[in-house]
C-alpha positions in Angstrom: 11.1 4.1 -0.8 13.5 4.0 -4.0 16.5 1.5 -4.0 19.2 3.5 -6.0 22.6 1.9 -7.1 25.0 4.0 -4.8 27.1 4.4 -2.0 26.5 7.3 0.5 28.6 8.4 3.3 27.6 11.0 6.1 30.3 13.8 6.3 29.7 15.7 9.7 26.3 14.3 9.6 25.7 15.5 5.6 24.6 12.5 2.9 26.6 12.1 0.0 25.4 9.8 -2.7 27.7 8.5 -4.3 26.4 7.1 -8.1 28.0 5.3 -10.5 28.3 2.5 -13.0 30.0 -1.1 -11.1 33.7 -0.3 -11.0 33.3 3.3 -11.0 34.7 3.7 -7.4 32.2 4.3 -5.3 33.6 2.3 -2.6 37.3 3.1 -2.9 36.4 6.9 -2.4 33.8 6.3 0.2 36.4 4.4 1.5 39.2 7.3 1.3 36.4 9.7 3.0 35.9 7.2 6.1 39.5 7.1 6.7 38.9 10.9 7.1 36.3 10.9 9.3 32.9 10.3 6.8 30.3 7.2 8.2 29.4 4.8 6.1 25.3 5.2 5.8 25.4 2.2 2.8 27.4 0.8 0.6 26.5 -0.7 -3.2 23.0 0.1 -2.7 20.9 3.1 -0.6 17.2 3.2 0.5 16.2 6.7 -0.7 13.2 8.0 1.2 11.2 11.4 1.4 10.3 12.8 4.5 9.2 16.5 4.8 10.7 17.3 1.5 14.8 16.3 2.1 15.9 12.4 1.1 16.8 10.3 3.8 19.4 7.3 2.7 19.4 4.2 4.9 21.2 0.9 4.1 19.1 -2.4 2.9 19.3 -4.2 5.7 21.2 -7.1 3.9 24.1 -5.0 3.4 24.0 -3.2 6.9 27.5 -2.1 8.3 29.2 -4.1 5.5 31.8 -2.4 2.5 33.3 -4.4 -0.1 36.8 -3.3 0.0 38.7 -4.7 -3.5 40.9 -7.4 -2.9 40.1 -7.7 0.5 36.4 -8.5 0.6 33.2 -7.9 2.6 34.4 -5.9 5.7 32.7 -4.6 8.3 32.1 -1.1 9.0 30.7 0.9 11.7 27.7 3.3 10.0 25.3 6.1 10.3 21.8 4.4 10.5 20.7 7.1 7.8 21.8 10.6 6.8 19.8 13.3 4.8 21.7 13.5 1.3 23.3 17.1 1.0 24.5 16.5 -2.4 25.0 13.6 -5.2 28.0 13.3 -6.7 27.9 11.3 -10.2 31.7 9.4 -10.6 32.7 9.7 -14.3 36.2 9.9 -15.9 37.7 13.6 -16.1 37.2 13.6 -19.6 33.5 13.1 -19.8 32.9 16.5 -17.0 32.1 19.3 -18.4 34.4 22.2 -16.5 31.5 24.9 -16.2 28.4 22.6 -16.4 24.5 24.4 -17.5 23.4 22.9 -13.7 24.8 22.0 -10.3 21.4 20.2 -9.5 19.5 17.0 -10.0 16.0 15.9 -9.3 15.9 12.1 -7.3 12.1 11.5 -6.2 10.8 15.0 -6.4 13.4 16.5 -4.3 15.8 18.7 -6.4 19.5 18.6 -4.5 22.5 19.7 -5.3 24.7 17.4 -8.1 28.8 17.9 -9.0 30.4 15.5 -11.0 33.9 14.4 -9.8 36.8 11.5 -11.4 36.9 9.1 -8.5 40.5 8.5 -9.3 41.4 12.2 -9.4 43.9 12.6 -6.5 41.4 15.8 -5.4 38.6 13.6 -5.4 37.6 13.4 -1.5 38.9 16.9 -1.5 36.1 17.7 -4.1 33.3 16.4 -1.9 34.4 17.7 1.1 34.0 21.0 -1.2 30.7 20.1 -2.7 29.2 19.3 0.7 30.2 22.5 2.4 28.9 24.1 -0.6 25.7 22.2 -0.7 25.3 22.6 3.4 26.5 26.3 3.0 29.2 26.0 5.4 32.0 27.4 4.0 32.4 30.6 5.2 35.0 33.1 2.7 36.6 36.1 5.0 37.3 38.8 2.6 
C-alpha cells in the first residue's frame, strides 16, 4: 500500500486522482465534481493499492468522510469506501501544459493508467475530467 499526496473522487463509480502541490486545488475541484454527482473516496491523502493489476484508492482512515473546504474547515462528506482509479489528473497552471503532450499515460506502482493534465482554476476544469474519465473508461460513444 502507497500513501500518495491526492485527492480522488469516484465519478459513476470511476477513480480520479487528483495530484497536486498544497494549494493546487485539489479540493476545490473535487469539490465542484461532488456538487455534480462525484463521491468523495479521500481527500488530502489516498491509499493506493494493487489488486489484480488496477489501483484501488481508499481514504487513511484518519481522514475518512472528511474534506477541508477553504474558509470553512474540516466538513464532513459522505464517500465511496474505495474506487479503482480510471485516470490521474496532475493540476498545474495552464501555462505549464503542454497542448499536444508526447503521452496521455503515467506509471503509479507498476500499473500504467491514463494521465491528462488540467488548470484547476480553468472554468472547464470539471468539464475536463468528466472528459478524461469517459475517455479513460471508454464511454463516450461519437455517432457519426
Amino acid at each position: 500500500m502507497t500513501l500518495i499526496h491526492a485527492t480522488c473522487v469516484a465519478i459513476d463509480g470511476a477513480g480520479v486522482l487528483l495530484r497536486g502541490p498544497s494549494g493546487a486545488g485539489k479540493s476545490d475541484l473535487a469539490l465542484r465534481l461532488i456538487d455534480e454527482g462525484a463521491a468523495l473516496v479521500a481527500d488530502d491523502y489516498c491509499h493506493v493499492t494493487v489488486a489484480d493489476g488496477r489501483l484501488i484508492a481508499t481514504a487513511p482512515a484518519a481522514i475518512a468522510g472528511r474534506m477541508e473546504v477553504r474558509g470553512q474547515g474540516i466538513v464532513a462528506m459522505p464517500i465511496a469506501a474505495d474506487a479503482t482509479i480510471a485516470v490521474v489528473i496532475d493540476l498545474m497552471p495552464a501555462k505549464d501544459i503542454e497542448r499536444l503532450p508526447d503521452s496521455t499515460t503515467c506509471v503509479l506502482d507498476g500499473v500504467t493508467v491514463p494521465h491528462v493534465c488540467i488548470d484547476a482554476a480553468a472554468p472547464s476544469a470539471a468539464a475536463r475530467v468528466r472528459l478524461a474519465v469517459r475517455t479513460a473508461t471508454h464511454s463516450d460513444k461519437i455517432n457519426s
